[in-house]
N, C-alpha and C positions, 0 to 999 in steps of 0.2 A: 584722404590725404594724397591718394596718389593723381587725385584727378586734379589737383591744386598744384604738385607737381607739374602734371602734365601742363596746366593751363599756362601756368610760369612758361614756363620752356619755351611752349608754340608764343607765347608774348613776345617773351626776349626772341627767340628766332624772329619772328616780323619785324621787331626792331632794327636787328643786325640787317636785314634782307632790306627793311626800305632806307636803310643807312647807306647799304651798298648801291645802290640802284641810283641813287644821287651821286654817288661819286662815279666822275668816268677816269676811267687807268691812261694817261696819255704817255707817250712818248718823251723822250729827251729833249725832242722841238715841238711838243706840243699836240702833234697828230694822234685821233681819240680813235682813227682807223687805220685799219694794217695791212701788208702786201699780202694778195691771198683773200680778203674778204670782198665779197658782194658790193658794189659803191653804195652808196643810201642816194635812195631815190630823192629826185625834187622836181619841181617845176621851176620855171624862171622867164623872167619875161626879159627879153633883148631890146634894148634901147631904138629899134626898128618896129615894137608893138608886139614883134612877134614873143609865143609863147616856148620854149623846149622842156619836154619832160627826158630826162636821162634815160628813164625805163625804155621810151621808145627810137631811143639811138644804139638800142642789141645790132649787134650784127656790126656795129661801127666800133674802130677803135679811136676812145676819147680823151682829149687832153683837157682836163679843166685849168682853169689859171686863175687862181685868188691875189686879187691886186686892190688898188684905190690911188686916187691920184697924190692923196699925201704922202706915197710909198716910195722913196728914194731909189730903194732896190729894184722896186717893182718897173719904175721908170729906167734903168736901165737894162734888164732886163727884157723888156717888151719888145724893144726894135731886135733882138736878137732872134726870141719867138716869133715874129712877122717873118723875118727872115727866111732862120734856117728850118722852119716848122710849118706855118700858115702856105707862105708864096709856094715850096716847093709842093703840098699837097690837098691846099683849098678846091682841087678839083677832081680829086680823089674823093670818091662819091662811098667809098669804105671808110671815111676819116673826120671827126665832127672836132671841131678845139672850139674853146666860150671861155672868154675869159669873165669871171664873175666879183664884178666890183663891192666892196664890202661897204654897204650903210651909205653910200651916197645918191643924192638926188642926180634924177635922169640929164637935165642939162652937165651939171657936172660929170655926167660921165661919157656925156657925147663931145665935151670941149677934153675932154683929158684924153677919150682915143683921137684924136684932132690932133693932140699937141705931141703925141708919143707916134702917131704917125701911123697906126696900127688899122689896118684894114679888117681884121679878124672878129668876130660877132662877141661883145661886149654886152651883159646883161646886169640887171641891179637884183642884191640883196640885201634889199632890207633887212635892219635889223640886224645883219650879219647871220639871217637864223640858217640861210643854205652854210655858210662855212660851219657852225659851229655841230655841222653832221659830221666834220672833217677833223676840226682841230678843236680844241679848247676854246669857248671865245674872246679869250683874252689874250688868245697866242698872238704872233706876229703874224705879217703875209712878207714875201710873197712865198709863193706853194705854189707846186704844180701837181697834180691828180694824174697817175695814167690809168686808164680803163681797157681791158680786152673786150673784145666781140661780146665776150660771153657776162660781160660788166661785171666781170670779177680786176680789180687794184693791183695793179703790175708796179707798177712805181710810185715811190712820194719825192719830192723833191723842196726844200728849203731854201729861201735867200737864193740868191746867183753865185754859182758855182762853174766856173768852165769846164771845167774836169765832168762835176754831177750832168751840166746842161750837156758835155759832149754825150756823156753817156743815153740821156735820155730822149735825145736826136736820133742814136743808133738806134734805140729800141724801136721810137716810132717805127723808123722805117726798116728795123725789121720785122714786126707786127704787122704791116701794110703789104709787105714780099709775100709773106703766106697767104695764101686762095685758099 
């Protein structure tokens, strides 16, 4: 009897365990990661052919940027981050930004930084499967990701915010200040 107990139990616990394992805990906007954790790695290939693995941009502090051209927000937004983020330290060789377009074909996403005017290295995610390491896939964009040296998540950021954006401009560049 008691091994029949037992067998119950450990059932039902597997149950409950690959029940939970499917559900992910997200935030109030969505985001499935939190400030303080590790970023999840990816690869991703930039509208240039080239490849970027996150893992191998340690040592740099990273902004990711989840956009698509059908993204109202994300379109205004973008000339801001060119701006006050990209131009001032695209040559800061400590400092990586990708903005990562969700589920759209490669033309489409070379005429949309074209049309947003954004010089900054634009890559495709298919599938949306790189965001949904991030948020919910069903969430909105845009998002911005910040990353430390150490690719542990300093900041999340939602929609366009000038207040949130100012804020996340001082960080960059006080994450950049530090040697």
């Amino acid at each position: 009897m008691k091994t029949v107990k037992s067998l119950i139990f450990i059932l039902f616990a597997l149950c409950c365990l690959s029940g939970k394992a499917q559900e992910v805990a997200a935030d109030d906007v969505g985001y499935i990661v939190k400030v303080g954790e590790m970023a999840p790695d990816f690869t991703i290939t930039l509208t240039d052919g080239k490849q970027v693995t996150l893992s191998e941009l340690r040592g740099k502090v990273v902004m990711l940027q989840f956009t698509a051209s059908w993204c109202g927000v994300c379109r205004k937004e973008m000339p801001f981050i060119e701006k006050d983020i990209w131009l001032k330290h695209k040559d800061n060789s400590d400092f990586a930004l990708i903005g990562i377009d969700r589920d759209e074909p490669l033309d489409k996403v070379i005429a949309f930084g074209k049309s947003t005017g954004v010089t900054y290295p634009l890559g495709l995610d298919p599938g949306a499967d790189i965001f949904a390491k991030y948020a919910l896939r069903k969430a909105g964009i845009t998002r911005n990701v910040l990353i430390d040296k150490d690719g542990r998540i300093v900041m999340l950021t939602r929609l366009y915010n000038e207040k949130e954006f100012a804020a996340l401009v001082k960080k960059i560049d006080e994450m950049l200040a530090k040697k």
